[in-house]
Every structure is written in C-alpha cells, then in structure tokens.
C-alpha positions in Angstrom: -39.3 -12.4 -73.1 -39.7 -8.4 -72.4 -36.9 -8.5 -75.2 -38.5 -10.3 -77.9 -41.7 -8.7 -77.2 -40.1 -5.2 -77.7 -38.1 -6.4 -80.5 -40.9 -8.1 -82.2 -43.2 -4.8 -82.1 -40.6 -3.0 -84.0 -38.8 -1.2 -81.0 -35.2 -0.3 -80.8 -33.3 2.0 -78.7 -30.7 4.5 -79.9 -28.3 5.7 -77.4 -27.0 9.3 -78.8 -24.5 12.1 -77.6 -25.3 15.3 -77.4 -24.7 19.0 -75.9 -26.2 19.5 -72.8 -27.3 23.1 -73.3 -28.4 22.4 -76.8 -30.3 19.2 -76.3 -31.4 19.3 -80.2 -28.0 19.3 -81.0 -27.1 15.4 -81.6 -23.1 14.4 -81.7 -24.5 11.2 -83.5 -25.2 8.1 -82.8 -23.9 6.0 -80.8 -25.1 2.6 -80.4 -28.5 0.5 -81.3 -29.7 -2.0 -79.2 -32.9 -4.4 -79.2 -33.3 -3.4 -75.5 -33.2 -1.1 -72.9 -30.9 -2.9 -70.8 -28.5 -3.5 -73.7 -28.6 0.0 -74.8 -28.0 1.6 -71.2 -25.6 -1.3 -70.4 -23.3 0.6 -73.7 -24.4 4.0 -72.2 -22.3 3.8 -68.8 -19.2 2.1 -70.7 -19.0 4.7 -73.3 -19.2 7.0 -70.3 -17.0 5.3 -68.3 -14.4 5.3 -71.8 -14.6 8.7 -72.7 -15.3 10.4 -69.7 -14.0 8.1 -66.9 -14.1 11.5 -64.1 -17.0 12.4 -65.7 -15.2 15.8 -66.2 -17.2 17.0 -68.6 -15.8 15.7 -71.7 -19.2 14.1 -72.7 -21.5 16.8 -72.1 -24.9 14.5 -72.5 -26.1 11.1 -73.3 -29.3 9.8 -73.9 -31.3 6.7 -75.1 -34.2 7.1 -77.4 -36.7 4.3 -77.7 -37.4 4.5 -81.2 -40.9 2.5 -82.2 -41.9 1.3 -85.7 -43.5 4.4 -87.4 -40.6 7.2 -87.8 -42.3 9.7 -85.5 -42.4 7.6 -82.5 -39.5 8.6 -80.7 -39.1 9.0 -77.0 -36.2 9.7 -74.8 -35.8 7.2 -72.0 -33.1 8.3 -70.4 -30.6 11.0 -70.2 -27.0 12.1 -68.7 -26.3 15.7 -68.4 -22.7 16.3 -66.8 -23.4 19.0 -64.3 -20.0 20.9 -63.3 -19.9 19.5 -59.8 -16.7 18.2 -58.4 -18.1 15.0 -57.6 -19.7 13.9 -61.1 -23.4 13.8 -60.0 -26.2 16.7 -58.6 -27.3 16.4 -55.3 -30.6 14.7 -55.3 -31.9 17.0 -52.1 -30.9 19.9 -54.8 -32.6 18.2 -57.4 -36.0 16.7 -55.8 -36.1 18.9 -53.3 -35.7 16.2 -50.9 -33.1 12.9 -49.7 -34.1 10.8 -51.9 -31.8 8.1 -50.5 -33.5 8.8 -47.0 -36.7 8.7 -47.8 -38.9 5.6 -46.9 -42.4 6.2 -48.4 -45.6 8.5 -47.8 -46.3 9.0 -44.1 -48.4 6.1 -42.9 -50.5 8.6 -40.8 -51.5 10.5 -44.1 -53.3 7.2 -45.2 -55.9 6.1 -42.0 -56.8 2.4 -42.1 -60.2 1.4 -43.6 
C-alpha cells in the first residue's frame, strides 16, 4: 500500500553514481524505481556487481527521492567507499559511540512518574 501511495503522489526514486569528494558530480543514473525498497534493493546489487570488495571502484551511490514538482529532490540514502581494508567505517569512529552495543537511553536518566 506504502507503494501505491508513494507512487500515486508522484514519487520515484533515482538511484545515481557519483564521486565521493565531489558529491555534485553525478556519474548518471542508474536506476528508477517506484520505491524505496526497489531502488535500494538495485543499489547493493550494482554494488555488489561492480564493486564486489567494495575496493573503491564505485566511489559513491545514492538514492534520491524525487517528488512531483522538479525541485523536490531529496537524498535518502548514500554509499561513500571509505579506503578502509574492511569495506565499511567504524561506527564507534563515526557516531562516536558502538552503535551495535548500544541498548537505549539510560533508564535512570528518565525517573518514573
């Protein structure tokens, strides 16, 4: 239903290469979808195609959600390859904390009413 709704108000999403360091810099189109979960769905396979060590080779990725009027455009999502051996930043180096670890705000923060 999300999908018809979406599809029905005119939205689409674009998934679109690009340069990492020069975001602005679009290596074209990719793929359209009707939804989100279609267009990141094509997202990891093109990645996992053309850049199966993620090695670099596609430098950034990124689906726009592209409404009805031409100026609505917003970007939903977004690779970036990073350089690191092991094809992903470390989220403690990135949020500033485990993310994986973490289990929600500390209960004694938040006093019973």
């Amino acid at each position: 239903m999300a999908e018809s709704q979406s599809h029905a108000a005119g939205q689409s999403y674009a998934v679109h290469e690009s340069m990492k360091l020069h975001p602005g810099l679009d290596l074209g189109l990719r793929h359209t979808a009707d939804s989100f979960e279609d267009a990141s769905e094509f997202a990891f396979e093109f990645l996992d195609e053309h850049d199966p060590k993620r090695e670099g080779r596609v430098s950034a990725l990124e689906i726009v959600r592209v409404g009805p009027e031409p100026e609505s455009r917003e970007t939903v999502w977004r690779y970036e390859y990073n350089g690191s051996q092991n094809g992903h930043q470390d989220p403690r180096e990135f949020w500033g904390f485990d993310v994986n670890a973490w289990r929600g705000p500390d209960r004694a923060a938040y006093p019973a009413q």
